[in-house]
C-alpha positions, 0 to 999 in steps of 0.5 A: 558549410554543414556542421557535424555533432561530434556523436555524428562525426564519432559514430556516423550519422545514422547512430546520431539519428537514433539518439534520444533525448533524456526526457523521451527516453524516460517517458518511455521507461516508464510506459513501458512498466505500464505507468500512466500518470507520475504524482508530482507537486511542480517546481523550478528544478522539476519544470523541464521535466514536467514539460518532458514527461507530460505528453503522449499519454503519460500525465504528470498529475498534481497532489496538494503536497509533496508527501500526498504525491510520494503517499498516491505513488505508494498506492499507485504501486500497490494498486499498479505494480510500480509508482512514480512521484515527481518532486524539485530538488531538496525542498520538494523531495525530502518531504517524500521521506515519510512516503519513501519510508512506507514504501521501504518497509512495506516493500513497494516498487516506488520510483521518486524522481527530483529535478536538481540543478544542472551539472553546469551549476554545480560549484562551491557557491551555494544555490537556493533549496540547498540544505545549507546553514549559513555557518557551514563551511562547504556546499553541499548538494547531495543532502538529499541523495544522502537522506534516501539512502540511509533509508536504504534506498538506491540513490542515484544522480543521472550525469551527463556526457563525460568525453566528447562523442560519447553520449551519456548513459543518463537513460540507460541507467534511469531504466536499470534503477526503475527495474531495479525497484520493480524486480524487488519490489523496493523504492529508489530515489533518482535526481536528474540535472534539469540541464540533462532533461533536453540533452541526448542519451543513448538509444534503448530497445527495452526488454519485455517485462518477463524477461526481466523476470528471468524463470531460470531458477538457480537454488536446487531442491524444490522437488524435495519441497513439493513432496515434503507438503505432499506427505504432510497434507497426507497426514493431515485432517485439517490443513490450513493455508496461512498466506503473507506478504509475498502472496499480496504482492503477486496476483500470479501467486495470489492465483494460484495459491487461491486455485490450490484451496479450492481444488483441494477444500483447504481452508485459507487466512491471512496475515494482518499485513496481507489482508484485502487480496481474497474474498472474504466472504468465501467459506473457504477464506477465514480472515485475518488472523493475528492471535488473541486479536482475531475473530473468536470464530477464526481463533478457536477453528485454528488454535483447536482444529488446525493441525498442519499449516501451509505457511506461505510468505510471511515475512522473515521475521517476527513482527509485532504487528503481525504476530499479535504484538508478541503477546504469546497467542500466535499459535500458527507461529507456534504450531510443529507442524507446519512448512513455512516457505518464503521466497528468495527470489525476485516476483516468488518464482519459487514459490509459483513454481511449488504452487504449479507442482502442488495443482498437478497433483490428483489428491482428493479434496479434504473435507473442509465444512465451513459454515458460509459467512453470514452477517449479523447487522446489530440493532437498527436503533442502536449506538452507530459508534465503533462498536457496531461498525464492522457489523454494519458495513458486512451487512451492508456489503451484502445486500451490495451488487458491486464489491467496495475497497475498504481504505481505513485510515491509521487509528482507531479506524484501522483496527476496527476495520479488521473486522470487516469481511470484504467480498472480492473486487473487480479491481483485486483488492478490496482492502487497502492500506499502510498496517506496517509503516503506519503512516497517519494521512495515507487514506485519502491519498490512496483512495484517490489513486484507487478511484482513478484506477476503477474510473480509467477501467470502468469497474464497478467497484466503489471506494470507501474511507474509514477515517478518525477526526484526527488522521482526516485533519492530517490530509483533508487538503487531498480532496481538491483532486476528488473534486477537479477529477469528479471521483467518487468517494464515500467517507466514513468520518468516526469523530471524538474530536480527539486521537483515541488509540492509546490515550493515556491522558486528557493532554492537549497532544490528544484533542485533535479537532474541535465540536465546532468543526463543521466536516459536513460544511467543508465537504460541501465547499469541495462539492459534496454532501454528507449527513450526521448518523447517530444510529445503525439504521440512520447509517446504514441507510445513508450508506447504501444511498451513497454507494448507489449514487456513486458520485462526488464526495459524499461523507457520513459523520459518526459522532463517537464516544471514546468510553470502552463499552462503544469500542470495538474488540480489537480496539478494546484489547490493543488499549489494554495491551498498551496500558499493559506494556506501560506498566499498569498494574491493573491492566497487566492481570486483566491482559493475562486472563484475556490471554489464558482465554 
């Protein structure tokens, strides 16, 4: 007797054969968005679906923890388009939280996955990794689907078959939530019922990409855009391009907008939140700017030359971080005379579309004379501490036949980092971190996707981390995956042994490591070397025999004085600026004379 199932019986048997299981039908949503590897700590909830994805050219590849892998996924979308984490259910997706945050409000198209209990299991008995208080007077299974979304995430679980003959939509509705993210560029959460992983769902025949991307403009009017820039760029003698967000996250408008400052000799900045896109060392590209924090170079060629600036999405609102803390010496965020267009569309149509417009035109090039980038390297025998670090990496990237990607973990050495002019990429990115969320413990994980990325292709490329003591402590556990996958990566390790960035006591919260840490003893137990330096030329050295050999872990240990004469200008000045805000009466008139500069 032969036996039917009841899509078979409902549908016929050829509709049967093309059912797909929930598993394949993942596997091949996320293929399709180009992902090659899903960051995933294991987990009873999550085993169907490790042993479901992990094939056929997707590897599900391990992280030392949960909020490492929700981290890599970050840096995975920053580097790839679109991350993917993996996680059980509860305990292992709501550490992600801090991850799902960064990627919230840094706009990153990251897909966090969970396994959770399958739909047979669901009932008023409480099961293990529930958030559930032993007094509570109900089960509750949704605790993290609600936690994701008061994040403001899409937070969805995948159901089963509702009616008989009916196979589920648990696929078709995994793929609308990953579109969602990568079509406006912000995380979802999705749990799927271990039981479902192995179940049939129905068939898709996904769409190519751009068109998921629809061209089909509905706002009116950017004709009128185009000729007001027109006429302004006519009026003009010293225009500026000041580039944001929405630029960084689009390589087709990246591209263009890069194309329009050559053919028209327009000189370009960026924000702080979008530097790492553009080749620093070009003459036509100024840095980063950010008012009284920016170099005096770059400051005073805007603040006095500039007088029509191309504003090109930023973000809607003011954020402190990218409008020098509202301290009142953003001048591109005071200038009139400016255009200021930001995109409302998914993937900057719009703003591709004024860019395409603006290059038709057969205007002649401004006469922009920038004088080229030169770096100055400090005294070979001076101080190697904060103060002298920029400088020298710039020195030292210009005697570099390949381009580095700068990772600088939150602190200290993120903000001494902006200091560095980095020269353009194979990979397109040469600076890579986290300046809004400002989550501590990102470096490592991020530089691990990076070196993944520039292995996989074959570039020549190298990773740098710029860590304090304290954020490597956060996340040091990372570097067992640098080992097992023979990644290369230099570490720059600036120790005070204590959290230096707005210090405003000698407490025990502020001494995050000990003199008898012995860094350069733990890099060798994960199969690296590293050395002291205590001079720019000791350093220096040191530095481009790392990057030449570009193999293993190799880490550079600064020993650093946390006094301000050994701190960098942006350091010195956002210490200030804190004490300033907290009310010292000192530091409030030395900051008013800073900004009257």
């Amino acid at each position: 007797m032969t036996t039917t199932t009841t899509y078979e019986h409902n549908f016929g048997p050829a509709y049967e054969s093309t059912l797909s299981t929930l598993g394949e039908s993942m596997r091949q949503t996320i293929g399709h968005f180009g992902a090659q590897r899903i960051y995933s700590v294991g987990g009873d909830f999550a085993a169907n679906l490790i042993r479901a994805l992990d094939v056929e050219g997707l590897t599900v590849s391990p992280a030392s923890n949960e909020m490492h892998a929700g981290f890599c996924a970050c840096a995975q979308a920053e580097v790839e388009g679109v991350g993917f984490a993996l996680t059980t259910y509860t305990v292992g997706s709501l550490p992600c939280m801090s991850a799902a945050a960064l990627a919230k409000t840094e706009g990153l198209p990251v897909v966090f996955i969970s396994g959770a209990p399958g739909e047979d299991e669901v009932h008023q008995h409480s099961i293990h990794h529930m958030v559930q208080p032993a007094h509570a007077w109900r089960a509750n299974y949704d605790a993290a689907l609600q936690a994701f979304a008061a994040l403001g995430l899409r937070s969805e679980r995948l159901q089963g078959d509702r009616a008989s003959g009916q196979p589920n939509i648990a696929g078709y509705r995994f793929f609308e939530l990953v579109k969602h993210a990568w079509l406006h560029r912000e995380p979802v959460f999705i749990e799927v019922p271990r039981n479902l992983v192995f179940s049939l769902t129905q068939p898709l025949a996904l769409p190519p990409l751009d068109r998921l991307n629809s061209t089909d403009l509905v706002f009116t009017g950017l004709e009128h855009i185009v000729h007001t820039i027109e006429q302004k760029l006519g009026s003009a003698r010293a225009p500026l391009v000041y580039a944001g967000e929405q630029v960084k996250r689009n390589p087709a408008l990246k591209k263009l907008v890069w194309d329009f400052c050559q053919k028209y000799q327009i000189p370009l900045i960026s924000t702080w939140f979008s530097k790492g896109v553009f080749d620093e060392t070009h003459p036509l590209c100024l840095g980063a700017y950010n008012g009284v924090f920016s170099a005096t170079e770059v400051r005073q060629y805007v603040e006095n030359q500039v007088d029509y600036v191309l504003d090109i999405g930023t973000s809607v609102f003011a954020q402190d971080t990218a409008s020098a803390f509202h301290t009142g010496t953003h001048r591109v965020a005071t200038i009139d005379n400016k255009t200021v267009v930001k995109s409302t569309v998914p993937h900057e149509a719009d703003l591709c579309t004024i860019f395409e417009q603006l290059l038709g035109s057969e205007r002649r090039p401004f006469p922009f004379a920038p004088a080229p980038f030169v770096p100055v390297a400090p005294a070979p025998t001076g101080k190697m501490d904060f103060h002298t670090l920029a400088a020298t990496l710039n020195a030292c990237q210009a005697r570099q036949a390949f381009g580095s990607v700068f990772v600088p973990e939150v602190g200290n050495s993120f903000f001494a980092s902006y200091g560095l002019r980095p020269k353009a990429t194979e990979l397109g990115i040469n600076w890579l971190t986290n300046p809004w969320y400002a989550a501590m413990g990102t470096s490592l994980p991020y530089a691990r996707v990076v070196a993944e990325n520039i292995v996989r292709q074959d570039l020549s490329d190298r990773v740098v981390v710029i860590t304090g003591d304290g954020g490597f402590h956060f996340q040091l556990n990372e570097l067992i995956h640098f080992q097992k996958q023979g990644l290369p990566l230099t570490i720059v390790y600036m120790r005070n042994d204590i959290f230096h960035l707005g210090k405003s006591g000698d407490g025990p919260v502020y001494h995050c490591s000990s003199q008898e840490f012995d860094v350069l003893g733990l890099v060798r137990a994960y199969g690296g070397e590293g050395k002291r330096c205590t001079t720019v030329e000791a350093f220096s050295s040191y530095y481009q025999e790392c990057l030449q050999a570009n193999s293993g872990i190799r880490l550079i240990e600064v020993p650093c004085s946390p006094t301000q004469e050994f701190q960098c200008p942006e350091m010195a000045l956002l210490n200030l600026f804190i004490q300033c805000r907290n009310g010292d009466p000192a530091a409030i008139e030395q900051w008013k004379q800073v900004c009257q500069v």
